[in-house]
GUSE-518591 format. One record per residue (C-alpha): x, z negated, y; residue number from 1. Coordinates in pm, whole numbers. Layout:
N
      px      pz      py  seq
       X       Z       Y  NUM
...
END
This chain:
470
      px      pz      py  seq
     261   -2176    2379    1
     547   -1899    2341    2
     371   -1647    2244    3
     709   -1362    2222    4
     782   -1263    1850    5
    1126   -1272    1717    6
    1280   -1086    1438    7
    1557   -1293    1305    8
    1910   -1042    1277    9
    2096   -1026     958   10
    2368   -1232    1154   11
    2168   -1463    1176   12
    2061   -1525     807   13
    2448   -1469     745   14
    2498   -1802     934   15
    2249   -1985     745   16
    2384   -1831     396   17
    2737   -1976     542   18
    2550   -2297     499   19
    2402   -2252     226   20
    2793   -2234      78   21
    2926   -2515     299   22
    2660   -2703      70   23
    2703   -2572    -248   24
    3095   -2652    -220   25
    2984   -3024     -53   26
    2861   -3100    -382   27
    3115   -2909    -604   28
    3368   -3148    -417   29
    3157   -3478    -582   30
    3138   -3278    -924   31
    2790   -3317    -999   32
    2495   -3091    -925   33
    2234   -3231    -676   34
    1893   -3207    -747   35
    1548   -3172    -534   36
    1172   -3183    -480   37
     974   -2994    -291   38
     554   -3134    -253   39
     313   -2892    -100   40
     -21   -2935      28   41
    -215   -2675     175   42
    -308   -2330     191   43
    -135   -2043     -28   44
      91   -1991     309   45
     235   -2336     251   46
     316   -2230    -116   47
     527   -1901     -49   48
     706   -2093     239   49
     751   -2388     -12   50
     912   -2108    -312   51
    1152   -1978       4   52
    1231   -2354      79   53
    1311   -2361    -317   54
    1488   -2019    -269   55
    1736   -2177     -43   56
    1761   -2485    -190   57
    1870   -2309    -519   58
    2170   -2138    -337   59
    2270   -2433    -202   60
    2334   -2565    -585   61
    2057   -2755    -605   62
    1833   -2796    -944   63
    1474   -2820    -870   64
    1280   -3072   -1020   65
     901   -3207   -1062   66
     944   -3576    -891   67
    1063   -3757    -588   68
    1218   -4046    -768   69
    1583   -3980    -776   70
    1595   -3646    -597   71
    1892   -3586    -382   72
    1668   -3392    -128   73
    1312   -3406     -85   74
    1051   -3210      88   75
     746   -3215     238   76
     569   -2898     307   77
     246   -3026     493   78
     -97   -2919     608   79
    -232   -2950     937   80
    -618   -2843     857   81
    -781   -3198     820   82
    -737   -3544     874   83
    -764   -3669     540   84
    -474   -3420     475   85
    -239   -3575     735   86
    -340   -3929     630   87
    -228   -3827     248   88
     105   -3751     380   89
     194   -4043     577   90
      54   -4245     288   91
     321   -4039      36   92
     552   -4057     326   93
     568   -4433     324   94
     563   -4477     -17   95
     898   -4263     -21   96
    1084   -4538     150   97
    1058   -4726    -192   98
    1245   -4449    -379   99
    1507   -4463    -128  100
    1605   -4786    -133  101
    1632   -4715    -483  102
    1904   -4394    -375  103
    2051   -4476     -56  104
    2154   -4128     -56  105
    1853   -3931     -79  106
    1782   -3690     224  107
    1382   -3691     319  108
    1230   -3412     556  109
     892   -3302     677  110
     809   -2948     713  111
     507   -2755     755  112
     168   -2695    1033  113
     186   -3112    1062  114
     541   -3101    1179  115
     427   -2847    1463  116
     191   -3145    1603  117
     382   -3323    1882  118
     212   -3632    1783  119
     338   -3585    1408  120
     721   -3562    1514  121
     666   -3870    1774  122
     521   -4041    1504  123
     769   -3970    1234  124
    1051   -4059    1466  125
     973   -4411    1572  126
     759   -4499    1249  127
     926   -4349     974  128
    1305   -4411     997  129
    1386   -4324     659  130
    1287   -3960     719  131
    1615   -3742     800  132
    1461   -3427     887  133
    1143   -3265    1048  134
    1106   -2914    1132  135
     797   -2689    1201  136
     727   -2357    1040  137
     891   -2129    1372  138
    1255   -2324    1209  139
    1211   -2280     839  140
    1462   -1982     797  141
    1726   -2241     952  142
    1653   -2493     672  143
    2018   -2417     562  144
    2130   -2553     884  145
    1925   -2860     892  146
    2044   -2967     594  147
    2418   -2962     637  148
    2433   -3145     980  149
    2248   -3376     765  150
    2472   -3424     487  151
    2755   -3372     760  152
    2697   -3574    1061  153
    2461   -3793     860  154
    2222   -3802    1185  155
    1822   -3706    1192  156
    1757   -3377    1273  157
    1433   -3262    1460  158
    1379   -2887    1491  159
    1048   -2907    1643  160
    1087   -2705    2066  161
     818   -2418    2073  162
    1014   -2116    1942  163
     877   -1813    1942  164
     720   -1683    1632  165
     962   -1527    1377  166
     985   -1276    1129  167
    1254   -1336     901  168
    1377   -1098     586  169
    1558   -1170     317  170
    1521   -1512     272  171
    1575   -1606    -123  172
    1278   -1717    -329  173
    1249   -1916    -607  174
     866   -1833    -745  175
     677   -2062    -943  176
     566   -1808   -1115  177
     662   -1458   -1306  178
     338   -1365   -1386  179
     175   -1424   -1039  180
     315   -1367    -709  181
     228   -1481    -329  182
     309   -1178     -63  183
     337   -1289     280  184
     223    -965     491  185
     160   -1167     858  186
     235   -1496    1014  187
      13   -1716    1274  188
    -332   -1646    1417  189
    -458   -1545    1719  190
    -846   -1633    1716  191
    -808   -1936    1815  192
   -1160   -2087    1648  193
   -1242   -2414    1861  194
   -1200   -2653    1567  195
    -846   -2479    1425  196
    -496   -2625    1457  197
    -331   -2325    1302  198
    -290   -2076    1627  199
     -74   -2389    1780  200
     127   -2477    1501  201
     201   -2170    1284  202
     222   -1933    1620  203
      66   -1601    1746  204
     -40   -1295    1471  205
     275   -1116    1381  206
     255    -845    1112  207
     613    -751     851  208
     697    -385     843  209
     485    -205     582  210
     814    -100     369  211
     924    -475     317  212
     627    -568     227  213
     628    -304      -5  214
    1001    -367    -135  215
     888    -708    -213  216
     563    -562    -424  217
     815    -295    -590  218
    1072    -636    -655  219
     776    -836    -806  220
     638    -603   -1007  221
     905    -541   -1173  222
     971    -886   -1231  223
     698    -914   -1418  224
     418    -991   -1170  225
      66    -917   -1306  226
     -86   -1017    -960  227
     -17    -974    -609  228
    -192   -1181    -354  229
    -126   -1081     -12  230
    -120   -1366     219  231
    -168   -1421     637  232
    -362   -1652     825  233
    -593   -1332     903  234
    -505   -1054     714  235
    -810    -800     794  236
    -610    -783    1149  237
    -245    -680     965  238
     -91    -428    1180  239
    -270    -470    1512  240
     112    -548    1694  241
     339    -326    1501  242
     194      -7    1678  243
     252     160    1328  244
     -38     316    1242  245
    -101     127     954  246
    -392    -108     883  247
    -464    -380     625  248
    -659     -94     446  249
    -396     159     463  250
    -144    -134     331  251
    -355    -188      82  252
    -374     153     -83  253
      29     175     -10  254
      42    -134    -280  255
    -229     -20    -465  256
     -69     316    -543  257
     249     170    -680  258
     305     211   -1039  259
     271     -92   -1291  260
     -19    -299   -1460  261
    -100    -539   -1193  262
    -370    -628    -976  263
    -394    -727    -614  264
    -561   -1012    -453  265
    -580   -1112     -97  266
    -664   -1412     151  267
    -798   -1491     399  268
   -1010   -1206     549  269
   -1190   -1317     894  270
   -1559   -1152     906  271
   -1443   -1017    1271  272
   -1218    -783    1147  273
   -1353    -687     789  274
   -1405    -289     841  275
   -1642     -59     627  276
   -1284      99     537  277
   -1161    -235     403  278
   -1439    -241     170  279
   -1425     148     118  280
   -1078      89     -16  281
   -1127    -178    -222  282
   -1408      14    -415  283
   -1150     349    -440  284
    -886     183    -632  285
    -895      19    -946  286
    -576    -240    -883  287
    -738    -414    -581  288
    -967    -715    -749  289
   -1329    -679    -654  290
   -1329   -1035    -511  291
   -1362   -1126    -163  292
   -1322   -1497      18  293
   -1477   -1409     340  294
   -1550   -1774     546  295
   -1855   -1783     745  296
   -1829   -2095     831  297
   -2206   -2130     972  298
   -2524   -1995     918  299
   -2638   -2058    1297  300
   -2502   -1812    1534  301
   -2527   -2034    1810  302
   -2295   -2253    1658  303
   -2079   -1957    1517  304
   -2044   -1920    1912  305
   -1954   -2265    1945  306
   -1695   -2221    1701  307
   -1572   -1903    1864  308
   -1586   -1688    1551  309
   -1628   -1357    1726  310
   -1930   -1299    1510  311
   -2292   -1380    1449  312
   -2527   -1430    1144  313
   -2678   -1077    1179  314
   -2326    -918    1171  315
   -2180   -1134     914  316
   -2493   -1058     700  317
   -2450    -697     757  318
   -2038    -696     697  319
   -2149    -891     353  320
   -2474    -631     242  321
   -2233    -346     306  322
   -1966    -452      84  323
   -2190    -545    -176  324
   -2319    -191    -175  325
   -2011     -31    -222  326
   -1910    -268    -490  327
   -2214    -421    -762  328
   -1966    -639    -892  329
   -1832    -801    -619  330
   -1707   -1171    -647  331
   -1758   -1310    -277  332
   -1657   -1709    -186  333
   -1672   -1833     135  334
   -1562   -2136     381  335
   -1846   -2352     546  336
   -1817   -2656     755  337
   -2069   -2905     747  338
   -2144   -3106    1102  339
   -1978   -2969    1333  340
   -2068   -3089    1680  341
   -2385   -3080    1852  342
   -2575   -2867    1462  343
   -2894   -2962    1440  344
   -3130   -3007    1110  345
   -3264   -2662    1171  346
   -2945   -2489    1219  347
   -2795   -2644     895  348
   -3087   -2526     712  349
   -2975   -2192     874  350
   -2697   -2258     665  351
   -2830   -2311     386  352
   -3050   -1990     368  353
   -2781   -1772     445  354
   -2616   -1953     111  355
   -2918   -1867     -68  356
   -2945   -1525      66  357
   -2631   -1412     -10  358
   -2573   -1587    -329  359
   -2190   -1704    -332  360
   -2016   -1699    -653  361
   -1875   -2037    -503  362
   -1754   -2196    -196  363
   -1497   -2432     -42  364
   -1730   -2731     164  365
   -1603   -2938     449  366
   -1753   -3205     642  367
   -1616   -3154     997  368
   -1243   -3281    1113  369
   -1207   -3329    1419  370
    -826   -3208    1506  371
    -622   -3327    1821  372
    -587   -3085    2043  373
    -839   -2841    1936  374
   -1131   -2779    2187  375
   -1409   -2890    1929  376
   -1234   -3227    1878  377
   -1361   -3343    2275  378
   -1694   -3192    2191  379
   -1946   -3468    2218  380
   -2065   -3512    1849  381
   -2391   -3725    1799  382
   -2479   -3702    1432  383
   -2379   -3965    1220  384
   -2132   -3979     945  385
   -2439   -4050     692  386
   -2628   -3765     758  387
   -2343   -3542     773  388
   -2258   -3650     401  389
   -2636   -3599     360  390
   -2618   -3232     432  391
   -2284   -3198     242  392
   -2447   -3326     -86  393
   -2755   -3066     -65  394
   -2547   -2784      20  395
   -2302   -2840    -257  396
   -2577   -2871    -477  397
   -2760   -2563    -356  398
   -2439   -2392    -388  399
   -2377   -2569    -757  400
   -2709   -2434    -878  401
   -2631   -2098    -768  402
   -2272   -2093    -908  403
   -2450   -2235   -1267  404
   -2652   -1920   -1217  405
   -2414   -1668   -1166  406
   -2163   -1812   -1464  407
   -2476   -1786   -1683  408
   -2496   -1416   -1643  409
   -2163   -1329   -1758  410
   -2259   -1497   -2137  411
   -2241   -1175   -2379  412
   -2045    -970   -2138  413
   -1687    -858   -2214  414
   -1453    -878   -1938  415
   -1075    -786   -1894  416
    -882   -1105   -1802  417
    -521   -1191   -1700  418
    -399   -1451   -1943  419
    -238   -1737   -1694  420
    -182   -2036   -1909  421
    -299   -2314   -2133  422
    -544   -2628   -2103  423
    -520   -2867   -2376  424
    -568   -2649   -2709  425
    -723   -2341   -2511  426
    -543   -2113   -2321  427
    -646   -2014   -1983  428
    -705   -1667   -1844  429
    -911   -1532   -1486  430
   -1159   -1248   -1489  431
   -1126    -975   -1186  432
   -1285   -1172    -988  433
   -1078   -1472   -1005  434
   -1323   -1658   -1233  435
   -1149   -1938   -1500  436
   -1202   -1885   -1855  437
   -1080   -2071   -2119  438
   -1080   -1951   -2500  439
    -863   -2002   -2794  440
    -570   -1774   -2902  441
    -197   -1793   -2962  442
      59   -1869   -2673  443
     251   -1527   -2687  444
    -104   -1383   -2513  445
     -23   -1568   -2192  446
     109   -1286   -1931  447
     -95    -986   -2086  448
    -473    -877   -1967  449
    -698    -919   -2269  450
   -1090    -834   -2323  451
   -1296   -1135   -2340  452
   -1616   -1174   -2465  453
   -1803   -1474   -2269  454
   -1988   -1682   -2501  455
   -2015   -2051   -2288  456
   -2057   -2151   -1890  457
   -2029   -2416   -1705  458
   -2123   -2482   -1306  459
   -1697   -2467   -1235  460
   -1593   -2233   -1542  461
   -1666   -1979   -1821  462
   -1549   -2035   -2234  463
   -1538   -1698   -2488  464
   -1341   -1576   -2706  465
   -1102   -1246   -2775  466
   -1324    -956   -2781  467
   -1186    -834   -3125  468
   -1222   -1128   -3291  469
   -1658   -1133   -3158  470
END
């Protein structure tokens, strides 16, 4: 793995903006205005990288639109995490050879962690003929490029050697949204947990310089952007190769200080490097949402070990009780993994009672994947599929109860919520702490905070109802 980090000139952005016009004028020539499509699966990283792919596509005169069928370009921004992931794509990959035989002329590419798997571009190359382009995450900022020797030489294109990790500024974005914004602060990982693809395909930790992250907070805000959520594969360790002085904490309180009405989100934290001062911050300053997603993955801190977490229960506990203490109203979620190699009965069930202990406001599940390449995929692995999806159904229903629970609490409580959208006749709208509620009101709410009084909940949601109309 090249592990050097690379900050990509202005030159050399200049020469993929040069692109970006031999395009534009390619389709000028033909007098009609291309379109594309961009599908993302994935984390939150895949969805900022998928508004930048957007970002260039829209200076190369493309209009972006919502399906595949037709599309003059389309993309593929994948995710590497789990297997049923990858076997989604290739299913959606295949089926794209149907829409162009219906357009000759469409261009198809692959992007994203999947295309960083060796096996992925060997696979996509001899299997999947109709696909023009594959690039990993290191090549994104050359997207530009890609595309024209496409459209110009009319040969496949595979930008897939191990580059060093990048930092690239400037590159345009085209956000899905006004009212919400992703921030990318870092790029890549390096704790290399046993069952993780992500160090090897999105590259070692590298940090941006606090000031453009801050540009870009000062840009969205006053675009509009009610909430910030900083993004990086580990964001508690921001900082740690810049030599700058600054820490995710310090960052933090930069953004937080910053004038506007917005509030700040962040993801994902790694318990290793979650400080007292992290936690300290967030309780100082009102614009940084009292909700934390802080994976623990296990319960058992001998397979914590196994997983090479850098942390056991006893710490983890500890890292969780302190926050908590400094912040009553905390909204915590968490990652677990179900079966992973060699867990026993009684170490699930260690699981499960740090689950109860700690009370989650709700959690992402997993039943084990076993990725190529990754040292926990050669682990030997005894248990059975059946009583893996054994433990999966009583820890999701452990964890449902407890979510019912919590939700219940909030009926009768008023609570100031960022109005996000509609669903059906309600409209849509998230507490602090990131939870849904839906209640009825007129469309010209959506984009302003409003006081909510909850009056309904659900396992999954909460219903109420403006607090001056109670």
């Amino acid at each position: 793995m090249n592990t050097k980090t690379t900050v990509i000139s202005q030159a050399q952005l200049d020469e993929q903006f040069a692109c970006c016009d031999k395009i534009a004028a390619h389709w000028s020539a033909l007098g009609r205005t291309p379109t594309a499509y961009v599908e993302t699966y994935g984390c939150q990283q895949n969805e900022a990288d998928s508004e930048k792919l957007r970002g260039y596509l829209v200076q190369c005169g493309y209009a972006i639109v919502g399906r595949a069928e037709g599309a003059d370009v389309v993309i593929m921004n994948t995710c590497a995490i789990r297997e049923h992931a990858e076997q989604r794509v290739f299913g959606n990959l295949g089926a794209l050879t149907h829409t162009k035989r219906r357009y000759p002329e469409q261009r198809i590419f692959l992007c994203g962690c999947m295309a960083g798997e060796r096996n992925v571009s060997e696979r996509i190359k001899h299997s999947y003929p109709h696909v023009d382009g594959v690039f990993s995450t290191h090549h994104l900022w050359q997207f530009p490029e890609i595309l024209w020797k496409v459209l110009s030489k009319q040969k496949r294109q595979f930008y897939i050697t191990d580059e060093p990790g990048s930092i690239a500024e400037g590159i345009p974005q085209a956000r899905d949204s006004k009212l919400k914004a992703w921030v990318s602060i870092m790029y890549g990982c390096n704790n290399f947990c046993t069952y993780c693809i992500v160090p090897y395909v999105r590259g070692r930790e590298r940090s941006r310089k606090p000031e453009d992250i801050l540009n870009e907070c000062r840009q969205v805000i006053g675009d509009g952007a009610r909430e910030i959520t900083l993004l990086g594969q580990n964001v508690n360790s921001y900082g740690k190769d810049l030599n700058s002085g600054t820490d995710f904490a310090d960052l933090l309180a930069a953004i937080a200080q910053l004038p506007g009405d917005f509030l700040i989100r962040f993801m994902t934290s790694h318990p290793r490097d979650a400080s007292e001062k992290l936690f300290d911050t967030m309780a100082a300053y009102p614009k940084i949402a009292k909700q934390l997603h802080l994976p623990f993955q296990s319960g058992s801190s001998r397979v914590l070990k196994a997983m090479n977490r850098h942390y056991d229960r006893e710490t983890y506990l500890k890292k969780v009780n302190y926050a908590k203490s400094v912040m009553p109203d905390l909204v915590l979620t968490s990652d677990v993994i179900v079966g992973f190699p060699g867990e026993t009965e009684e170490e699930f069930e260690e699981t499960i009672s740090l689950i109860q202990q700690v009370h989650y406001d709700s959690l992402f599940t997993f039943i084990f994947s076993p990725r190529p390449g990754t040292p926990a995929a050669e682990m030997e692995d005894l248990t059975p599929r059946e009583e893996k999806n054994r433990r999966f159904d009583k820890l999701c229903a452990v964890q449902n109860a407890i979510s019912e629970q919590i939700h219940l609490s909030y009926v009768g409580k008023t609570m100031r919520c960022l109005v996000d959208g509609k669903d059906k006749d309600l409209l849509t709208a998230r507490t602090e702490g990131g939870r849904l509620v839906r209640f009825p009101g007129c469309d010209s709410l959506i984009g302003s905070y409003q006081n909510i009084t909850i009056q309904g909940a659900t396992t999954w949601s909460l219903t109420g109802i403006l607090a001056e109309n109670v």
